[in-house]
BAVO-350937 format. One line per field, with one value per residue (C-alpha): x, y, z; residue number from 1. Coordinates in pm, whole numbers, plus 50000, padded with zeros to 5 digits. Last residue first. Example, Ala and Ser with C-alpha at 12.3 -4.5 7.8 and 13.67 -1.06 7.14 Angstrom:
2
x = [51367/51230];
y = [49894/49550];
z = [50714/50780];
i = [2/1];
***
This chain:
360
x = [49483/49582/49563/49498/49646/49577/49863/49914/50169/50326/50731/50814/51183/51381/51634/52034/52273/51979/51825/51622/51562/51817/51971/52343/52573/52869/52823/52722/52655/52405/52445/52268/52551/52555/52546/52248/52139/51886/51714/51351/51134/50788/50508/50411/50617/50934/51324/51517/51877/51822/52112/52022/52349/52224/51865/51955/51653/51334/51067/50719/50710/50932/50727/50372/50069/49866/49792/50084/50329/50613/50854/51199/51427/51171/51354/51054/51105/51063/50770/50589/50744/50511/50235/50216/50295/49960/49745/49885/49729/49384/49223/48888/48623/48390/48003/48119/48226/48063/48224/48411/48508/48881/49160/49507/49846/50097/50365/50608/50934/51148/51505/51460/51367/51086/50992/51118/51099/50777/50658/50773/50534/50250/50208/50308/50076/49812/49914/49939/49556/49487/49294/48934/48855/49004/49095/49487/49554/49894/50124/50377/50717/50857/51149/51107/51447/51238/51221/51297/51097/50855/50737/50752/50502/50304/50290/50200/49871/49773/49780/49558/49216/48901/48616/48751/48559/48465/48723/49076/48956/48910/49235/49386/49751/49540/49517/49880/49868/50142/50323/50581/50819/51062/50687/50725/50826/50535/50256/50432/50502/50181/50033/50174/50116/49745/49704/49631/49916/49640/49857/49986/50225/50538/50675/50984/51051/51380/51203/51153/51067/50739/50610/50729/50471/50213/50176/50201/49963/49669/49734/49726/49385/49264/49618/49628/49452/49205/49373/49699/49937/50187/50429/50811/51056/50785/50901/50591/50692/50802/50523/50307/50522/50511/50079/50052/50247/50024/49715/49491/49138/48936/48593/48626/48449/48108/48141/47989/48046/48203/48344/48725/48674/48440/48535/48904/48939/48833/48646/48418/48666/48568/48868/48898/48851/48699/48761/49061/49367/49630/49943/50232/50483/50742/51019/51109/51217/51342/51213/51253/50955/50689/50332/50183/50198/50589/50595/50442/50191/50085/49738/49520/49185/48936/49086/49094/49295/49160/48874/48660/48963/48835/48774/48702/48337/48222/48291/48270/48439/48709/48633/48372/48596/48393/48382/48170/47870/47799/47865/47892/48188/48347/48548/48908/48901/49282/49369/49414/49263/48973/48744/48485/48144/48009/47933/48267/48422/48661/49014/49139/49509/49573/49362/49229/49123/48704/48681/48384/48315/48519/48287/48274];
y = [52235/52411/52189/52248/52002/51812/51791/51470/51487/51194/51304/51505/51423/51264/51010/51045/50947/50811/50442/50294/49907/49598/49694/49643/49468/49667/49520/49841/50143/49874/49970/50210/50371/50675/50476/50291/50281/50589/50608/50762/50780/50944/50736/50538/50502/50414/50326/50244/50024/49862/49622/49261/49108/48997/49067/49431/49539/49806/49947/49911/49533/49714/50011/49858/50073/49915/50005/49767/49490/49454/49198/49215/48937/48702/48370/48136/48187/48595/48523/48275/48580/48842/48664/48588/48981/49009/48830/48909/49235/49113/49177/49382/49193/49084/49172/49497/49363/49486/49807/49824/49662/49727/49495/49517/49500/49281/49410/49199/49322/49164/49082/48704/48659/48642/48328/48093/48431/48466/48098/48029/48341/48260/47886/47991/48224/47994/47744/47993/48079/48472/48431/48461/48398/48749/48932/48989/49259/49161/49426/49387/49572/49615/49856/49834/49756/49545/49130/48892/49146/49281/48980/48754/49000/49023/48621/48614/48904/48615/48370/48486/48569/48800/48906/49007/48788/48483/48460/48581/48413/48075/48123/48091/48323/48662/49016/49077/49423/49520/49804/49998/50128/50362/50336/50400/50120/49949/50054/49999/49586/49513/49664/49395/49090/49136/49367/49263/49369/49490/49817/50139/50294/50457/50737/50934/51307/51406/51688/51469/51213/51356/51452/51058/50974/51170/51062/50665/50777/50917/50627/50355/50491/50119/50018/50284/50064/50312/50531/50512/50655/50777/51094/51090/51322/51600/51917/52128/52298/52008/51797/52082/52059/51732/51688/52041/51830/51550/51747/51798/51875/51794/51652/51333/51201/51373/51137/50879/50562/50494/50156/50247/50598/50562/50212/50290/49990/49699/49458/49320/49341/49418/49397/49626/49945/50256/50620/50861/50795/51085/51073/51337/51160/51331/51132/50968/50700/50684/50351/50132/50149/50146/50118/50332/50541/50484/50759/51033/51182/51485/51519/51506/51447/51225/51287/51415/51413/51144/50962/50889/50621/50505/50144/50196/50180/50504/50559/50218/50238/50241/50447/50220/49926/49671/49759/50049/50111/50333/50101/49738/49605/49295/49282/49073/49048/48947/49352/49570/49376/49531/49364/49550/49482/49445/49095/48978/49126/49430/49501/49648/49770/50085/50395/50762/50946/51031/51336/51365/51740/51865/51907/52295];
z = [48977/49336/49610/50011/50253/50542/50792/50984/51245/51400/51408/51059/51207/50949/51016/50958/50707/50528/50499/50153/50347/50460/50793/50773/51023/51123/51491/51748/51493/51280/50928/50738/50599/50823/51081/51271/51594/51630/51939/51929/51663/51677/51484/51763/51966/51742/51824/51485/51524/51907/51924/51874/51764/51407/51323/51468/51618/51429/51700/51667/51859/52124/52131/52146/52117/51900/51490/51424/51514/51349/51220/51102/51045/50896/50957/51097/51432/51383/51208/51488/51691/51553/51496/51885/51940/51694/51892/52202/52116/52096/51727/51815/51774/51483/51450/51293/50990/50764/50746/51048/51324/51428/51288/51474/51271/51151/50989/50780/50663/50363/50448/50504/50120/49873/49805/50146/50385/50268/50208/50575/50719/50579/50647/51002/51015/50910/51135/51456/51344/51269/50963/51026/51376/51494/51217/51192/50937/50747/50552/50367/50307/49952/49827/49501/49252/48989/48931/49216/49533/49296/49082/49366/49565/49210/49180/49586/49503/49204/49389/49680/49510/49484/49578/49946/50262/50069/49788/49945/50294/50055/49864/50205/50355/50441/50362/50209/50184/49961/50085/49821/49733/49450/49229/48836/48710/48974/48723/48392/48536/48682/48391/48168/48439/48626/48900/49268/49480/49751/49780/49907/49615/49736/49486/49539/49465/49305/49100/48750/48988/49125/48741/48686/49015/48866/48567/48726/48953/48713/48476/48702/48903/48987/49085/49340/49588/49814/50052/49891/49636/49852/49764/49861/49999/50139/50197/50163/49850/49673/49742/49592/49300/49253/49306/49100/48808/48841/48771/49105/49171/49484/49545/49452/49679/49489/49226/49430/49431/49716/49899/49872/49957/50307/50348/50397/50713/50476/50668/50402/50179/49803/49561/49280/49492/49467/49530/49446/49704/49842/50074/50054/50236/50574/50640/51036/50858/50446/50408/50649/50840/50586/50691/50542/50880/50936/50614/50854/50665/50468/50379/50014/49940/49785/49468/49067/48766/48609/48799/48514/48351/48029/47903/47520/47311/47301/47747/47910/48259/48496/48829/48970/49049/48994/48647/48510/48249/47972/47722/47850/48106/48108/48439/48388/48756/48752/48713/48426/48170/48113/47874/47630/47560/47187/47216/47001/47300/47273/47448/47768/47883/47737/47963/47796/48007/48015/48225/48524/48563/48933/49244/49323];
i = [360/359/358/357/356/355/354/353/352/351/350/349/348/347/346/345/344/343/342/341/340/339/338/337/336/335/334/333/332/331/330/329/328/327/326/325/324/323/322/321/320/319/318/317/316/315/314/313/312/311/310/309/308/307/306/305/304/303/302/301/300/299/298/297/296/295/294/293/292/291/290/289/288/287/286/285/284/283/282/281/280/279/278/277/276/275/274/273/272/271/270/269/268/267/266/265/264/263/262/261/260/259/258/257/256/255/254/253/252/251/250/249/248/247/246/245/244/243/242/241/240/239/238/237/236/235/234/233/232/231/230/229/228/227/226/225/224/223/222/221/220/219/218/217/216/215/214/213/212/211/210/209/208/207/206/205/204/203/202/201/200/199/198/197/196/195/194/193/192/191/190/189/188/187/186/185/184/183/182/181/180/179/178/177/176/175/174/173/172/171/170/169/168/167/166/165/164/163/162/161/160/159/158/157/156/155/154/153/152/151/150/149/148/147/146/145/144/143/142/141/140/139/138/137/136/135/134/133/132/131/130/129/128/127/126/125/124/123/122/121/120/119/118/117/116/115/114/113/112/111/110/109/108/107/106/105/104/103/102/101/100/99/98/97/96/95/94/93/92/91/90/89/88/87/86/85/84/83/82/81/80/79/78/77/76/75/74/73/72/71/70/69/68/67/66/65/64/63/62/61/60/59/58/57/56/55/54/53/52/51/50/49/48/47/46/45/44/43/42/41/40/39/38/37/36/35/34/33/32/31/30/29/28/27/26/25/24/23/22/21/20/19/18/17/16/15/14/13/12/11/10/9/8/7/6/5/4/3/2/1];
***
């Protein structure tokens, strides 16, 4: 049975002199009349105030391998509760999550959930951190951030999957509550931003400078390669200097393989030279750890000591392998540490995915 839409209550919006109201959440600033929705689908017009319709419910839920967010150096090897709602404030026409992001109908969210039942069902399966993903969690603030101090009040960390795009005043009550995160940073033009995603690029690089300069989240980003689109060596280039110039050396950069979809499917496949050549235009330019992603590639995959080159984190995938580091997170041949959220020793959830049942 499909949940009844709820109306929750949401604080960043204010009224138009026309009778619409404003949201303010995010740099789309939709203006939205009485009955209707934003962009986004799940933040709408409900007696005059932006409410949040998707409250308490979700497109599913399944327990992931953390490396599959990406984040690879943050607690590896972990196990993450992941779970998304439906819509998106941005609208990529390549976007790999069509089937949430892209819906509009109530009937994805299918499944009901309170933020305490997320925690404790965390809990019980052994999970050390729950993701907010799937489509941008920035769109469902309210829901996530309950959930995410419910998750905290049990030792539970929070990783948000993200676009980054979320205007100043929620940007900084939605990340308060996250431990990490992985901003998807889709492209290094204002024009890709605009023609192929709705949107724009400064304000995603003000939230990445917010995060790494301004709160205690880990951060890792996240970089599909589209053939044709924004895969260039001077694009890359232009990308990868302003990170390690703005936000540091220590932040990694994943670069991973685009597969038609969407509407996109008149585009190829992204070569994987592609992304190994994005990979060392990084490493060239300072970034100490750059990965390559959704290919099978075990050195690109796998996490080297920036400083004498020891393996530190083996991967294939999602398994690990060798583990080089000690107990402090340093590298076990040099003393050198790896920057990230490290344990004395890895987990090993491996590469399964387990879908799981909620109770309200």
């Amino acid at each position: 049975m499909i949940p009844p839409l709820s109306y929750h209550p949401t604080r960043y919006w204010h009224r138009l002199e026309d009778g619409r109201v404003q949201c303010d959440l995010c740099p789309r600033n939709c203006h939205i009349k009485e009955g209707q929705a934003g962009l986004c689908f799940i933040r709408a017009c409900h007696d005059g105030e932006v409410v949040l319709t998707s409250y308490g419910r979700s497109s599913g839920f399944c327990v992931d391998p953390i490396e599959k967010k990406p984040l690879n150096h943050f607690l590896p090897g972990t196990p993450v509760l992941s779970f998304g709602t439906a819509g998106c404030n941005l609208a990529c026409k390549f976007c790999q999550n069509w089937d949430m992001s892209k819906s509009r109908e109530v009937d994805t969210l299918a499944v009901s959930a309170s933020p305490e039942a997320i925690a404790r069902r965390a809990a019980e399966l052994g999970c050390r951190s729950v993701a907010y993903t799937y489509n941008d969690p920035v769109i469902f603030m309210e829901y996530a951030v309950d959930a995410a101090h419910a998750c905290r009040a049990r030792g539970i960390r929070n990783v948000a999957v993200t676009a980054g795009y979320i205007n100043p005043g929620a940007r900084e009550e939605f990340f308060a509550a996250m431990d990490a995160a992985n901003v998807d940073l889709k492209a290094f033009t204002d024009d890709f931003y605009h023609r192929l995603c709705g949107g724009h690029l400064q304000p995603v690089l003000e939230t990445l400078e917010y995060l790494r300069h301004e709160t205690k989240v880990w951060v890792e980003l996240t970089t599909l390669l589209i053939p044709g689109h924004n895969d260039t060596d001077a694009e890359i280039e232009a990308m990868t200097q302003w990170v390690v110039g703005h936000l540091g050396p220590d932040v990694p950069m994943h670069f991973t393989a685009f597969h038609p979809d969407w509407k996109m499917l008149d585009v190829s496949p992204t070569p994987a030279g592609t992304l190994s050549r994005a990979r060392e235009i990084a490493r060239r330019n300072g970034v100490r750890h750059a990965y390559t992603g959704n290919i099978h590639d075990r050195r690109g995959e796998s996490t080297w000591c920036h400083q004498c080159g020891a393996l530190l984190i083996e991967r294939d995938w999602y398994e690990l392998g060798t583990w080089g580091l000690d107990a402090h997170g340093r590298c076990a041949a040099c003393g050198t540490p790896c920057p990230g959220v490290f344990e004395a020793q890895p987990g090993d959830w491996g590469s399964r995915r387990l879908p799981v049942a909620m109770a309200a």
